[in-house]
HTML snippet that shows the backbone in 3Dmol.js (N, CA, C, O; Angstrom):
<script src="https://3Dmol.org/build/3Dmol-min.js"></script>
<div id="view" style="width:600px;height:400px;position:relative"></div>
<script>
const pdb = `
ATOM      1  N   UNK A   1      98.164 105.901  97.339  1.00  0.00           N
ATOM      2  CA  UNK A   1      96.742 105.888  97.013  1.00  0.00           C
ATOM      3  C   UNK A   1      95.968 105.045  98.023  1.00  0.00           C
ATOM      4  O   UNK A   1      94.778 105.288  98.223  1.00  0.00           O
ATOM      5  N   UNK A   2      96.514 104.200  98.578  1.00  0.00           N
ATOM      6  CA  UNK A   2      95.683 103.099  99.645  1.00  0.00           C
ATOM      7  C   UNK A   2      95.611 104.041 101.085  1.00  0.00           C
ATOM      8  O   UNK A   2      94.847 103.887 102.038  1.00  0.00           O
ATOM      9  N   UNK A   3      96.676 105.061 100.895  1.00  0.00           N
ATOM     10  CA  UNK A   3      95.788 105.238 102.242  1.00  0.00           C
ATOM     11  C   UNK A   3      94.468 106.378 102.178  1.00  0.00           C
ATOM     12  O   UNK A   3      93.695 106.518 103.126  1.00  0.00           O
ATOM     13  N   UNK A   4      94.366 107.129 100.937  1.00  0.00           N
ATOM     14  CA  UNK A   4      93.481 107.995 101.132  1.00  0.00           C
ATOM     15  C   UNK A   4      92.233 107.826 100.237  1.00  0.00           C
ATOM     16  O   UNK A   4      91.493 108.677  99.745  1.00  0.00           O
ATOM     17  N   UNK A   5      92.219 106.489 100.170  1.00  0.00           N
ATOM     18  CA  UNK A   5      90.898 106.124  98.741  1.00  0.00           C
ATOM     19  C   UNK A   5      90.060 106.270  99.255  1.00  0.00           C
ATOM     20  O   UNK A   5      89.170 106.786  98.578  1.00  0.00           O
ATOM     21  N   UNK A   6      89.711 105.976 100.675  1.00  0.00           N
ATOM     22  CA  UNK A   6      88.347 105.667 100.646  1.00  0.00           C
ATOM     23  C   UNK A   6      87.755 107.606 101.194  1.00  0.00           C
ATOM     24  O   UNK A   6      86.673 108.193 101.177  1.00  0.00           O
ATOM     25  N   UNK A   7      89.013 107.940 101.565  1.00  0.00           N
ATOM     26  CA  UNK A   7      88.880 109.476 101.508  1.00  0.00           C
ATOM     27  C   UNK A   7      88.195 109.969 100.467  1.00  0.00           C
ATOM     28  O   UNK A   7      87.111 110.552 100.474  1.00  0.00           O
ATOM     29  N   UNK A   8      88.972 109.670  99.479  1.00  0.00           N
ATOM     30  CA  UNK A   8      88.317 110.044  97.924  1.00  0.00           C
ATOM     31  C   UNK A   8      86.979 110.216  97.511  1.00  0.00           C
ATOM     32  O   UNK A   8      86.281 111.094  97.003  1.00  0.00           O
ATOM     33  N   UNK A   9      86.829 108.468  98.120  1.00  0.00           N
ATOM     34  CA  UNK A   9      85.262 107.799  97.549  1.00  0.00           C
ATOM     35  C   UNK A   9      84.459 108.180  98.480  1.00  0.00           C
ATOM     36  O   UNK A   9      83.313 107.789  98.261  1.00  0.00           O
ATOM     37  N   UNK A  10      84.601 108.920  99.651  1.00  0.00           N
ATOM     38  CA  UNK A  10      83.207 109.449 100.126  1.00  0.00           C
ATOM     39  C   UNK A  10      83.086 110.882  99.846  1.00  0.00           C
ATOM     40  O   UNK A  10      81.993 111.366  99.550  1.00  0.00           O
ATOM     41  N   UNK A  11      84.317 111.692  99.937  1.00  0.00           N
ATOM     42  CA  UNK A  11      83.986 113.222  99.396  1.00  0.00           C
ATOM     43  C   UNK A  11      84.195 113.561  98.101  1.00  0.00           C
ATOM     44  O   UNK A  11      84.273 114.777  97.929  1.00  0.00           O
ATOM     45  N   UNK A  12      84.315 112.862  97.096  1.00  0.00           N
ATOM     46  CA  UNK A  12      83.990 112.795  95.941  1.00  0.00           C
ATOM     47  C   UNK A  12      82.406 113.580  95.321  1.00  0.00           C
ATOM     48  O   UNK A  12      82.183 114.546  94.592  1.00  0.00           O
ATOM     49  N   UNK A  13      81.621 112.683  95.978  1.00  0.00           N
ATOM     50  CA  UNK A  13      80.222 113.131  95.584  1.00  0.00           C
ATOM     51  C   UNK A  13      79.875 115.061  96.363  1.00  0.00           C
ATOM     52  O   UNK A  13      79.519 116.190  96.027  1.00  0.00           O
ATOM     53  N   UNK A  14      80.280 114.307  97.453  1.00  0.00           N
ATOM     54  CA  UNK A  14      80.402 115.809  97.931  1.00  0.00           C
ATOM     55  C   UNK A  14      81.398 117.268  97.484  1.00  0.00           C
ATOM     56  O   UNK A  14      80.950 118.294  97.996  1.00  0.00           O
ATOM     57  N   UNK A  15      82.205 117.399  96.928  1.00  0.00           N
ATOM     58  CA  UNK A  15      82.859 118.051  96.300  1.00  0.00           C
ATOM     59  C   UNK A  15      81.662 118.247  94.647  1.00  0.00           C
ATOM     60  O   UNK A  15      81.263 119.316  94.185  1.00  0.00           O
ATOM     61  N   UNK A  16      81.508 117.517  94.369  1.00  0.00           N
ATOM     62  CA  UNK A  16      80.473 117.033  92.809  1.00  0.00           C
ATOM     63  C   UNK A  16      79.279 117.860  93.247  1.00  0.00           C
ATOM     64  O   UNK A  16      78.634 118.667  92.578  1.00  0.00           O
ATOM     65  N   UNK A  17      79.104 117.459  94.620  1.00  0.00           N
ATOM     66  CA  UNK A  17      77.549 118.095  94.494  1.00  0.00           C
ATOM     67  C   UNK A  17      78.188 120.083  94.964  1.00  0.00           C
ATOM     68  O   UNK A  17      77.741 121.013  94.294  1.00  0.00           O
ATOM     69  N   UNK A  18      78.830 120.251  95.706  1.00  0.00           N
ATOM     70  CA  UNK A  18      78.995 122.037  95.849  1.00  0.00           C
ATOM     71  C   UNK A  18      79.443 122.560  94.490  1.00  0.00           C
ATOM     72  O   UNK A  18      78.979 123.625  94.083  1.00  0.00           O
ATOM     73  N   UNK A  19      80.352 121.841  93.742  1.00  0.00           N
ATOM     74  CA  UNK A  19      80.613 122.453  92.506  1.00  0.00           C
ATOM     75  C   UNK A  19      79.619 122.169  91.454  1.00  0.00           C
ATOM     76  O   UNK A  19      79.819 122.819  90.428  1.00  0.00           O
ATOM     77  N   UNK A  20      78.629 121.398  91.428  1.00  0.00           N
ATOM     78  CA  UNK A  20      77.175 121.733  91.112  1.00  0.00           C
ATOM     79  C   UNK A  20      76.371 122.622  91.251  1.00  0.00           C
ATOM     80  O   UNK A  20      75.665 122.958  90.299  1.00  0.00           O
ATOM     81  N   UNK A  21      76.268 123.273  92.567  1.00  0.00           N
ATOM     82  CA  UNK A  21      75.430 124.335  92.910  1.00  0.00           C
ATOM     83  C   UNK A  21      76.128 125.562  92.752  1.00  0.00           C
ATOM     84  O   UNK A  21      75.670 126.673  93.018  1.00  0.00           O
ATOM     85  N   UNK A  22      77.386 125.278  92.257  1.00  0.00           N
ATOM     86  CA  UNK A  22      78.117 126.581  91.920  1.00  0.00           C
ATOM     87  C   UNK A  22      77.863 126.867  90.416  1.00  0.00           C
ATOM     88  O   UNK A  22      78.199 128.013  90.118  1.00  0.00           O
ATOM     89  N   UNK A  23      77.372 126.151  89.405  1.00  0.00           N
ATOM     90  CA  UNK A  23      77.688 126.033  88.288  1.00  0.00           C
ATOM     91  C   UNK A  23      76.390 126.858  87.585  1.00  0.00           C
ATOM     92  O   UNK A  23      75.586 127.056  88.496  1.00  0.00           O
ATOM     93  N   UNK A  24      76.001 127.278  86.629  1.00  0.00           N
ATOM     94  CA  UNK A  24      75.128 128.011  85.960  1.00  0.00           C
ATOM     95  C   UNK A  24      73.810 127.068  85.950  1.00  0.00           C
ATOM     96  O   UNK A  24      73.694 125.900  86.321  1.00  0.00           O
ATOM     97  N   UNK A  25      72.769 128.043  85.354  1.00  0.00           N
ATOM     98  CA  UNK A  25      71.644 127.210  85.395  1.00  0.00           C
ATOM     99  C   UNK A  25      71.483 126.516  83.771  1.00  0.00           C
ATOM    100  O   UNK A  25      71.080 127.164  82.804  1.00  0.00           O
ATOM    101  N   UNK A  26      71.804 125.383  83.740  1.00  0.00           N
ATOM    102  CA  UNK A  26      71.798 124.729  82.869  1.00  0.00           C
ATOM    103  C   UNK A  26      71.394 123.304  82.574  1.00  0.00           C
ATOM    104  O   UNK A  26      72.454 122.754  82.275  1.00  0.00           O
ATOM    105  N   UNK A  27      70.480 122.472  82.505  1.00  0.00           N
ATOM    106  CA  UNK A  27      70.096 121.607  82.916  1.00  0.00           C
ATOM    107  C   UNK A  27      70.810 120.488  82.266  1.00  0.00           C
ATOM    108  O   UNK A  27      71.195 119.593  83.019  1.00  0.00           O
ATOM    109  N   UNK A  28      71.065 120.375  80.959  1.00  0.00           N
ATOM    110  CA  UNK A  28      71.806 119.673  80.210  1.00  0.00           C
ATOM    111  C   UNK A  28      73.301 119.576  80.880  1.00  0.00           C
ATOM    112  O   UNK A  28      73.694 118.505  81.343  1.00  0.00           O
ATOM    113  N   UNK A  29      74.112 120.763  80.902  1.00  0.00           N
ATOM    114  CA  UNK A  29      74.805 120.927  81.542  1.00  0.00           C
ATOM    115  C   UNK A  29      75.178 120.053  82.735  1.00  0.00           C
ATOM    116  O   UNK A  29      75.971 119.139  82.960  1.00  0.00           O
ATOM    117  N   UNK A  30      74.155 120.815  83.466  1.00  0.00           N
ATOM    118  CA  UNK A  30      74.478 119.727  84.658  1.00  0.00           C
ATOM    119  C   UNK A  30      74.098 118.172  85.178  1.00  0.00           C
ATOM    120  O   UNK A  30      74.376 117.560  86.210  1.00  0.00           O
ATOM    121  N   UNK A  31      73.446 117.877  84.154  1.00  0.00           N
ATOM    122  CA  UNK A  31      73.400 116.545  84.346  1.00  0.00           C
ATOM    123  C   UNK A  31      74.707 115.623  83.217  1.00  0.00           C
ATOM    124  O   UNK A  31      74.698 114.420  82.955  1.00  0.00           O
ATOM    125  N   UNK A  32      75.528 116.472  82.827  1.00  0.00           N
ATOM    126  CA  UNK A  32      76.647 115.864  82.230  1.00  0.00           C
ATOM    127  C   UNK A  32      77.536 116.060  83.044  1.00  0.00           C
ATOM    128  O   UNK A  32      78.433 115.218  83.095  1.00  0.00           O
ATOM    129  N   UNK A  33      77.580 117.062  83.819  1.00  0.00           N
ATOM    130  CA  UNK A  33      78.827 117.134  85.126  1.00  0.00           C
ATOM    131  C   UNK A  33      78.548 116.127  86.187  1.00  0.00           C
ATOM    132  O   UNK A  33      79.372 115.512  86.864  1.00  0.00           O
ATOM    133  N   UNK A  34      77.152 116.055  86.224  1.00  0.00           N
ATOM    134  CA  UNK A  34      76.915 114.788  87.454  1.00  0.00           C
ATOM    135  C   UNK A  34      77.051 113.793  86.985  1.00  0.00           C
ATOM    136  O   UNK A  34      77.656 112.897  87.573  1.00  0.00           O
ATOM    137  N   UNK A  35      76.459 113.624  85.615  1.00  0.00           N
ATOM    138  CA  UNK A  35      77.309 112.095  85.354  1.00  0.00           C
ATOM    139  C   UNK A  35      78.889 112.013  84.802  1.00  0.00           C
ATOM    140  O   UNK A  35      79.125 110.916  84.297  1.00  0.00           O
ATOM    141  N   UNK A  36      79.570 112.572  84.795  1.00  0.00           N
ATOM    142  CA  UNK A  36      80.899 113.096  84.943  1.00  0.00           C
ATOM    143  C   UNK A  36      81.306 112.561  86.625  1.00  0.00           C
ATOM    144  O   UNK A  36      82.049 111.595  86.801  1.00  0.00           O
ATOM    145  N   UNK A  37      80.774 113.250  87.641  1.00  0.00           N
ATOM    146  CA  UNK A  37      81.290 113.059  88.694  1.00  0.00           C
ATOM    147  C   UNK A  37      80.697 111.381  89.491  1.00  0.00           C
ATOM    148  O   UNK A  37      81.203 110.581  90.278  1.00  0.00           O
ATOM    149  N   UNK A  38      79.974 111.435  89.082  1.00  0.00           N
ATOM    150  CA  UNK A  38      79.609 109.840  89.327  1.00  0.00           C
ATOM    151  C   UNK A  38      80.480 108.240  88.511  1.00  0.00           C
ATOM    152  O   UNK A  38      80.732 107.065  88.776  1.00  0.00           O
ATOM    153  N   UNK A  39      80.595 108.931  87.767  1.00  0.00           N
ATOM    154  CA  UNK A  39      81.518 107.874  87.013  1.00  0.00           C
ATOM    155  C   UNK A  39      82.696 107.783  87.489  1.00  0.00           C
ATOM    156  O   UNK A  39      83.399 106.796  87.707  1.00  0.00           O
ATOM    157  N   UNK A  40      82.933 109.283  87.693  1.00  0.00           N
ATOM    158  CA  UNK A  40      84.554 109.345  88.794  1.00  0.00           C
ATOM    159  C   UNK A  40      84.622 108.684  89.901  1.00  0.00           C
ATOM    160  O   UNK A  40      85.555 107.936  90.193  1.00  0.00           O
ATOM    161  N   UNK A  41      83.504 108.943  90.695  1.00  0.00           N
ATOM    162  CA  UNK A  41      83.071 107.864  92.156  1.00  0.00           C
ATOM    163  C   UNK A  41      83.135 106.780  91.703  1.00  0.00           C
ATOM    164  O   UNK A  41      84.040 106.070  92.141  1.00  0.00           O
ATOM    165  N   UNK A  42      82.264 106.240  90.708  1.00  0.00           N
ATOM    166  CA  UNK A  42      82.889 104.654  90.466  1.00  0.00           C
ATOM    167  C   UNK A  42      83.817 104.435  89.785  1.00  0.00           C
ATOM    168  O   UNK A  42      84.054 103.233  89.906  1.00  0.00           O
ATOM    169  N   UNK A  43      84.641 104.972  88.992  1.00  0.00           N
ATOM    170  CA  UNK A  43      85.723 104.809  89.024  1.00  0.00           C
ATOM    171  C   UNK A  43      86.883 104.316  90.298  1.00  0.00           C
ATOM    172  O   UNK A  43      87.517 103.264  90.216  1.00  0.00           O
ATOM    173  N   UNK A  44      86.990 105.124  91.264  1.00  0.00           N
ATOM    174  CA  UNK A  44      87.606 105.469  92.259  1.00  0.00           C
ATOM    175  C   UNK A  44      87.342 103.975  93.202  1.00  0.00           C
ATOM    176  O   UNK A  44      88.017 103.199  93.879  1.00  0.00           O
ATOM    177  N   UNK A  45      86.150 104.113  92.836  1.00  0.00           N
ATOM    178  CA  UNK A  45      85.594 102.442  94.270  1.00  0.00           C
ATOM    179  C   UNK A  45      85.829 101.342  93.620  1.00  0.00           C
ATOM    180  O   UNK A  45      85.779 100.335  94.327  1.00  0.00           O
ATOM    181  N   UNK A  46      86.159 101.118  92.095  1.00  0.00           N
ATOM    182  CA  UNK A  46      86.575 100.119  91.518  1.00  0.00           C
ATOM    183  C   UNK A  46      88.060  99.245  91.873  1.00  0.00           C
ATOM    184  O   UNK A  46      88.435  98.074  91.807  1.00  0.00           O
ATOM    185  N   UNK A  47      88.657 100.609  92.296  1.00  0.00           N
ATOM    186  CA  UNK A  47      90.063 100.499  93.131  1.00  0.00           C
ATOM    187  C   UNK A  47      90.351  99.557  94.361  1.00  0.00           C
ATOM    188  O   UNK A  47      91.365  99.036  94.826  1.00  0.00           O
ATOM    189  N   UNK A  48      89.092  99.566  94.663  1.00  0.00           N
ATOM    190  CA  UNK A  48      88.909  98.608  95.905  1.00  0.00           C
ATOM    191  C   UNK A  48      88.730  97.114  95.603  1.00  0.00           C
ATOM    192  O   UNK A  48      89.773  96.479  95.759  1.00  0.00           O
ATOM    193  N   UNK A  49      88.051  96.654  95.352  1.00  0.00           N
ATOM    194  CA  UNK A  49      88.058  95.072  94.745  1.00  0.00           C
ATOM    195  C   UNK A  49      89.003  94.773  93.863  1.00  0.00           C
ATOM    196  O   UNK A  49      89.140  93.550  93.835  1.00  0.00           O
ATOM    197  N   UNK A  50      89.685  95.290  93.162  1.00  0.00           N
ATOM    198  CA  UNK A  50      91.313  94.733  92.403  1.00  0.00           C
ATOM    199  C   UNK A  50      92.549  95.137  92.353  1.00  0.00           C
ATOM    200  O   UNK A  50      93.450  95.007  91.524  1.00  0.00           O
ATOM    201  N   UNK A  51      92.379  96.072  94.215  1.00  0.00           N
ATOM    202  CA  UNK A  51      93.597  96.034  94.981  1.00  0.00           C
ATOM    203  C   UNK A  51      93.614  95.156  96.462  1.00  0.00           C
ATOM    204  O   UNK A  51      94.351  95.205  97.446  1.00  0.00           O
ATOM    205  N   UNK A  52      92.862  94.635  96.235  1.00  0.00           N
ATOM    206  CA  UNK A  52      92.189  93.748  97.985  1.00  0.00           C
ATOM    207  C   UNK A  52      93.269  92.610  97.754  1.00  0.00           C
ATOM    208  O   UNK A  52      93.346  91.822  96.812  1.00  0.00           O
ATOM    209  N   UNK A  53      94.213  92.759  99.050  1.00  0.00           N
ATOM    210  CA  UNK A  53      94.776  91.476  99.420  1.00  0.00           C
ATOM    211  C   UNK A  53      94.179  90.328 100.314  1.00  0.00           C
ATOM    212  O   UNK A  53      93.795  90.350 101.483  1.00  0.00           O
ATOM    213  N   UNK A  54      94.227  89.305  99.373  1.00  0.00           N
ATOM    214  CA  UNK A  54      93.783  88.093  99.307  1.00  0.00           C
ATOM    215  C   UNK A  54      94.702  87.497 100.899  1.00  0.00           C
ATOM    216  O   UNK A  54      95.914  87.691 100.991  1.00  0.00           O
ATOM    217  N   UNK A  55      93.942  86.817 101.985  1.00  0.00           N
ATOM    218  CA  UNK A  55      94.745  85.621 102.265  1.00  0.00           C
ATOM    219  C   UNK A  55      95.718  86.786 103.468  1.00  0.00           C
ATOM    220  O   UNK A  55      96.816  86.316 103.765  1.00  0.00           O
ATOM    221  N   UNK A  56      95.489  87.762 103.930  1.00  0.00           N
ATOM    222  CA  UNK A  56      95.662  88.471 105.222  1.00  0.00           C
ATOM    223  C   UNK A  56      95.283  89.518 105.765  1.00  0.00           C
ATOM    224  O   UNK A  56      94.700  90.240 104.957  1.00  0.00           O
ATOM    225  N   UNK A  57      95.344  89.916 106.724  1.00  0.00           N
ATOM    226  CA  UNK A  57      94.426  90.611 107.576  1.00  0.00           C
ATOM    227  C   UNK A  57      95.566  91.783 108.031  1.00  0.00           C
ATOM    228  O   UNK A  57      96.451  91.901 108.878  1.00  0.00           O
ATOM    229  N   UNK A  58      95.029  92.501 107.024  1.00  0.00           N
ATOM    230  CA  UNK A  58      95.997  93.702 107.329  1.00  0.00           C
ATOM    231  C   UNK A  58      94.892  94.971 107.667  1.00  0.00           C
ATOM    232  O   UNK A  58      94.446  95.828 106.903  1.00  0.00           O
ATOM    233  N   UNK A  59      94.716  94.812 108.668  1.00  0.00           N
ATOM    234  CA  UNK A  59      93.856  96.092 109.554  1.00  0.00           C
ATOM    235  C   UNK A  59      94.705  96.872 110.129  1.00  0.00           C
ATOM    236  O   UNK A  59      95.577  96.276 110.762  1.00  0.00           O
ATOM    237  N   UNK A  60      94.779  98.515 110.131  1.00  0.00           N
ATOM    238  CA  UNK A  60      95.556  98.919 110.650  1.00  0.00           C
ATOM    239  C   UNK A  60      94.716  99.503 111.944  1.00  0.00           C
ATOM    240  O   UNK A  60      93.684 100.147 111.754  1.00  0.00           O
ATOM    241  N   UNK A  61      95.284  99.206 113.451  1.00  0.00           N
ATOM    242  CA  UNK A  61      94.877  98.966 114.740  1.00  0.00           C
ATOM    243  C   UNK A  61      95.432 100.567 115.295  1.00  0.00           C
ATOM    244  O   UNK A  61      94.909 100.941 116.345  1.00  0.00           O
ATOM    245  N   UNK A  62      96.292 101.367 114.749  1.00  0.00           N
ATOM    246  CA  UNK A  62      97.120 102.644 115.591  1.00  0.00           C
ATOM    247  C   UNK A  62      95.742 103.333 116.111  1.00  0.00           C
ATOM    248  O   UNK A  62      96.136 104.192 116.900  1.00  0.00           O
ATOM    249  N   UNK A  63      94.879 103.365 116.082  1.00  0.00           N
ATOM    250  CA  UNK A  63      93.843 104.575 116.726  1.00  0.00           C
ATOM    251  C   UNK A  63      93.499 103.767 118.110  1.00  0.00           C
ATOM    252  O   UNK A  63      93.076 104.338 119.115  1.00  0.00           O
ATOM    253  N   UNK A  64      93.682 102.688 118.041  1.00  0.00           N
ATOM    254  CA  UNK A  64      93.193 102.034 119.191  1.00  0.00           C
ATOM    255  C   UNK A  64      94.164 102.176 120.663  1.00  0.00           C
ATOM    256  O   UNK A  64      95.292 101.726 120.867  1.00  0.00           O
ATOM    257  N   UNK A  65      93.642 102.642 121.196  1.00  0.00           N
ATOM    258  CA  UNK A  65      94.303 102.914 122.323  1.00  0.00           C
ATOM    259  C   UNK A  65      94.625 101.964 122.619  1.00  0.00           C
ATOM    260  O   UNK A  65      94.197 100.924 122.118  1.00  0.00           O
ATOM    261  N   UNK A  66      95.812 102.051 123.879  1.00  0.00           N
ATOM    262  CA  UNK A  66      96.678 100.424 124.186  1.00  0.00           C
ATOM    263  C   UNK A  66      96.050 100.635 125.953  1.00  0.00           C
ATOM    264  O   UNK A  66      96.627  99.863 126.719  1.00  0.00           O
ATOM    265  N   UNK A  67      95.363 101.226 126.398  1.00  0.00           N
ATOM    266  CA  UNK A  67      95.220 101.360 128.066  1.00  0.00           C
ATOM    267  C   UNK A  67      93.935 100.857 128.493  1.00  0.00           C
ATOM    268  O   UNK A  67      93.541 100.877 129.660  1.00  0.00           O
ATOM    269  N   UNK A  68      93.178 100.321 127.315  1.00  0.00           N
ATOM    270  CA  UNK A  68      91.690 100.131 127.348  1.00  0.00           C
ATOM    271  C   UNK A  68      91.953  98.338 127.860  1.00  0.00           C
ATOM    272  O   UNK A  68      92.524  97.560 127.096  1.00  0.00           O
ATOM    273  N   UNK A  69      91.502  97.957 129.061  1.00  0.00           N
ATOM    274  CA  UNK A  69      91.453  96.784 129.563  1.00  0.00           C
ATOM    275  C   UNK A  69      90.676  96.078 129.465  1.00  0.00           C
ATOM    276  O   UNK A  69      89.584  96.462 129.882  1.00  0.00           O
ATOM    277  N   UNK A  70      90.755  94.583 128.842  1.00  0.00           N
ATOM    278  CA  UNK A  70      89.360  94.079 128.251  1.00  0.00           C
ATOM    279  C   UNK A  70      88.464  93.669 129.354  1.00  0.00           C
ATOM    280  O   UNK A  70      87.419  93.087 129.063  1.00  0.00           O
ATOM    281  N   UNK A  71      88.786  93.929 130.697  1.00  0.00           N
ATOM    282  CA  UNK A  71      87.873  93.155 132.008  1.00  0.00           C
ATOM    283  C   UNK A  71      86.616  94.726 132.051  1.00  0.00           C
ATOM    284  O   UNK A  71      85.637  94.886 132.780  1.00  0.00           O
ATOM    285  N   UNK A  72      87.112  95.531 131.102  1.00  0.00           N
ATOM    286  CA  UNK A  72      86.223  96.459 132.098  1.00  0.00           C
ATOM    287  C   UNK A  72      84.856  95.816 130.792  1.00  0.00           C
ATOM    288  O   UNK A  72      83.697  95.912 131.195  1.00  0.00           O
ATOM    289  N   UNK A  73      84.965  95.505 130.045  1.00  0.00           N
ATOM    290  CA  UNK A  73      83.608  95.676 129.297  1.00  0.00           C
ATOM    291  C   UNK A  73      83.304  94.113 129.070  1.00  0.00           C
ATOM    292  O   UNK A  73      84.055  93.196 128.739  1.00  0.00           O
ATOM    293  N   UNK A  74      81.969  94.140 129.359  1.00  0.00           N
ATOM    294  CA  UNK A  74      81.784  92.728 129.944  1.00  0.00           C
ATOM    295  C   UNK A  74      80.469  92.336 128.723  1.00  0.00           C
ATOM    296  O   UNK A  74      79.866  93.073 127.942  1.00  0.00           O
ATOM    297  N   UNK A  75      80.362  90.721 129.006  1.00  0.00           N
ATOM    298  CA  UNK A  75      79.851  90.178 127.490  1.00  0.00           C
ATOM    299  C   UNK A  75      78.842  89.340 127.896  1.00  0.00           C
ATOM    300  O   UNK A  75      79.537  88.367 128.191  1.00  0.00           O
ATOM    301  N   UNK A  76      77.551  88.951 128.161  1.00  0.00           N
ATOM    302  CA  UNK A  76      76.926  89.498 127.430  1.00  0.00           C
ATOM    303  C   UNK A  76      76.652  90.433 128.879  1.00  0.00           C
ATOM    304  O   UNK A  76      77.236  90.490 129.961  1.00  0.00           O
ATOM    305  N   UNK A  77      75.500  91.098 128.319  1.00  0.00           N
ATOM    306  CA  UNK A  77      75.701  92.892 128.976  1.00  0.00           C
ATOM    307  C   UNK A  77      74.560  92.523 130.012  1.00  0.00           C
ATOM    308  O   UNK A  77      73.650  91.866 129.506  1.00  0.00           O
ATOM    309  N   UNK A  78      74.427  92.806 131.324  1.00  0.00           N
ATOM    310  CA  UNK A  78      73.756  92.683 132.369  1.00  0.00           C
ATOM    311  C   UNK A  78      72.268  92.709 131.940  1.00  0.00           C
ATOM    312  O   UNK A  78      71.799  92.788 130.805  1.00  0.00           O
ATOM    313  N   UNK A  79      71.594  92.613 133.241  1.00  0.00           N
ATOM    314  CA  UNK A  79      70.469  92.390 132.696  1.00  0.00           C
ATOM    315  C   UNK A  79      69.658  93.524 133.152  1.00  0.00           C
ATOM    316  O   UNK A  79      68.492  93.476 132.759  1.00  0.00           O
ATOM    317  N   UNK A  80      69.978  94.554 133.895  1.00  0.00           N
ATOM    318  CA  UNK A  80      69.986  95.729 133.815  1.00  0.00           C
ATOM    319  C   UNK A  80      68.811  96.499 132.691  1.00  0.00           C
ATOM    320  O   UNK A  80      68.871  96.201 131.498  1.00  0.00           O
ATOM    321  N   UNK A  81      67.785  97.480 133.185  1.00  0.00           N
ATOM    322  CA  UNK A  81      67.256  98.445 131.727  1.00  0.00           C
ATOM    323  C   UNK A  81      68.419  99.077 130.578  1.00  0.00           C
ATOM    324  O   UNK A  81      68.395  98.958 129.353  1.00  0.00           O
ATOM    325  N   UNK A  82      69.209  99.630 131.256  1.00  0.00           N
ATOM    326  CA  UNK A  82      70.508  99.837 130.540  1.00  0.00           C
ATOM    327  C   UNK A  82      70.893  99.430 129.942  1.00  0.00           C
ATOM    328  O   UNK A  82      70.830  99.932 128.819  1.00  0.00           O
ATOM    329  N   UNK A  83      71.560  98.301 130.099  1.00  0.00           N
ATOM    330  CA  UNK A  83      72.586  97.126 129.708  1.00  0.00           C
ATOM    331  C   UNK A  83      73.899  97.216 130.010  1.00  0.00           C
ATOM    332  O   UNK A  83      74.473  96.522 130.849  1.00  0.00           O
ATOM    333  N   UNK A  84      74.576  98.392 129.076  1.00  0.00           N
ATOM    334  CA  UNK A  84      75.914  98.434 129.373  1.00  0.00           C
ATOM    335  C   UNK A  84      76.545  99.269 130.612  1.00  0.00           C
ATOM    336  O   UNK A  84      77.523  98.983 131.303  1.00  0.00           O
ATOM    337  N   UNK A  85      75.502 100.620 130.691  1.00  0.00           N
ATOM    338  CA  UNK A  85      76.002 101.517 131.760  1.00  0.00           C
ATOM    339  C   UNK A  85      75.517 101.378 133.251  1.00  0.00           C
ATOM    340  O   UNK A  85      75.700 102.413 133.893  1.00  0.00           O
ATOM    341  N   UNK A  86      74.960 100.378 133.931  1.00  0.00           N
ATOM    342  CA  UNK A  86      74.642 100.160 134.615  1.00  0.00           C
ATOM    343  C   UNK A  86      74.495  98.897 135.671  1.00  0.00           C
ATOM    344  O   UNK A  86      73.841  99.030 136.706  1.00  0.00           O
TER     345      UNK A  86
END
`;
const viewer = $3Dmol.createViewer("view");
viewer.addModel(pdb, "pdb");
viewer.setStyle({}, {cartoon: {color: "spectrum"}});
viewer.zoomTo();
viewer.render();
</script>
């Protein structure tokens, strides 16, 4: 579940809202499916604050390329109109 929550918690609403516009015209109706699917969203994000490890820094870094050299990008950024690309 930790690796695909936050998957969840953003297409959640989105899944909620197409199977909304799929659904009959019903107004009652659909404001019990949306609050149905909203409760599920918070449900789901509740997951996050009382599974959070306390006390380390567990970021996972794999997308980050390993060839990127820290001399090429420079701090603070020229004084250039640009800044960075130029």
């Amino acid at each position: 579940m930790n690796d695909c929550i936050l998957t969840l918690i953003t297409f959640t609403p989105a899944v909620g809202a197409v199977l909304l516009m799929l659904m009959p015209r019903n107004d009652r109706l659909l404001r019990w499916a949306a609050l149905m699917i909203s409760l599920l969203t918070f449900g789901l994000s509740l997951y996050l604050p009382l599974n959070i490890s306390h006390g380390t820094f567990d970021f996972n870094r794999d997308w980050i390329t390993t060839g990127i050299s820290t001399s090429t990008i420079t701090w603070p950024p020229t004084a250039s109109p640009c800044g960075w690309c130029c």
